[in-house]
C-alpha positions in Angstrom: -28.6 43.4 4.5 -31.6 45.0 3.3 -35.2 44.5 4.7 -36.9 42.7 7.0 -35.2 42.9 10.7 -35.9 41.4 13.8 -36.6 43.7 16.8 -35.7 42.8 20.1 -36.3 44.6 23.4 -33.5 44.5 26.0 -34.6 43.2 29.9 -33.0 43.1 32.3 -31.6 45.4 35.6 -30.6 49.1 35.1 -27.8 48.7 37.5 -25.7 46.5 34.5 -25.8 49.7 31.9 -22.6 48.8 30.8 -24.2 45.5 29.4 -27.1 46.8 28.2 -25.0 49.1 25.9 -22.6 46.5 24.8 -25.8 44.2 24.0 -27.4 47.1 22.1 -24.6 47.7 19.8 -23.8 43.7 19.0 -27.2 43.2 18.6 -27.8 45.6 16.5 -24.6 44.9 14.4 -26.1 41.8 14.2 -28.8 43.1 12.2 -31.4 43.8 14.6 -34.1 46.7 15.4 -32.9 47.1 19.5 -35.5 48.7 22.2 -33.5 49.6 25.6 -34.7 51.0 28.4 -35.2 54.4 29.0 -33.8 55.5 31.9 -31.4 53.7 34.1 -32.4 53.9 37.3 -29.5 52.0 39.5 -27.1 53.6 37.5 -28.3 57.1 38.1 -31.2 58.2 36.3 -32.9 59.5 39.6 -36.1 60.9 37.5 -37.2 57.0 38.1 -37.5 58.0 41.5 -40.3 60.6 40.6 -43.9 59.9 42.0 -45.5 57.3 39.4 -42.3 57.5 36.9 -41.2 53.6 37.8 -44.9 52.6 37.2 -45.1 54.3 34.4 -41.8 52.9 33.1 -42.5 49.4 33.6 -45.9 49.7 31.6 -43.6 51.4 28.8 -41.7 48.7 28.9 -44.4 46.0 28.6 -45.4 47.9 25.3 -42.2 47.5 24.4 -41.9 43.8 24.5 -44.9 44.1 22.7 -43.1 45.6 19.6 -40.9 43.0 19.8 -40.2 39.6 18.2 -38.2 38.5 21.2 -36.7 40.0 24.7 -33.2 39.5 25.2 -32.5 39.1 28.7 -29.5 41.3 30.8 -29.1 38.3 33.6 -25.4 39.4 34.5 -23.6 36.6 36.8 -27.1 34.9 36.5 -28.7 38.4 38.4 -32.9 38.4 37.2 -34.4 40.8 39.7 -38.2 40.7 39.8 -39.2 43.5 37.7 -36.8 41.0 34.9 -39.1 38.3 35.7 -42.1 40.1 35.5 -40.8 41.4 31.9 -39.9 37.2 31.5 -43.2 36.1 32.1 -44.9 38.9 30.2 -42.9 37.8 26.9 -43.8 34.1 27.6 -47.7 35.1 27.8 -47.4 36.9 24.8 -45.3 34.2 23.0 -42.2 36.0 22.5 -39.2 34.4 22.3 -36.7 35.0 25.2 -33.5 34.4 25.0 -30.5 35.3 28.0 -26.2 36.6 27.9 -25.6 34.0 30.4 -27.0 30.6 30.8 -30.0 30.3 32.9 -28.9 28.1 35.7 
């Protein structure tokens, strides 16, 4: 397939990187542009522990959802911490499409 892709940005928490990573590569064998987060913080990327760094993250990751036709949501054993719903709420605003790996319960 040649052309026009879909781009989807990847939510969810840093501590299911394993996921994330799984997510990113079916996704994107799938056909799709992927955005992932850039550091994983609870699976340890300490940098995010850097004065303003998890700020600063977060907003990046706003822009990110931004780029994006839809978020796809990381919600391992139905887990959405409240940085995830934050990023939820955001793509609902901005009338993304969200969809999750697990059924939202």
């Amino acid at each position: 397939m040649i052309g026009k892709y879909k781009v989807i940005t990847l939510c969810g928490s840093t501590k299911f990187k394993d996921d994330f990573l799984r997510e990113q590569k079916r996704l994107t064998l799938e056909g799709n542009i992927v955005i992932s987060v850039g550091l994983f913080g609870h699976s340890g990327d300490d940098e995010v522990l850097l004065e303003n760094v998890k700020e600063m993250l977060d907003d990046m990751h706003k822009r990110k959802i931004d780029m994006a036709d839809e978020i796809f949501v990381i919600n391992k054993d139905g887990y959405i911490g409240s940085s995830t719903k934050s990023e939820i709420d955001y793509a609902i605003k901005t009338n993304k499409k969200v969809r999750y790996m697990e059924p939202v319960k």
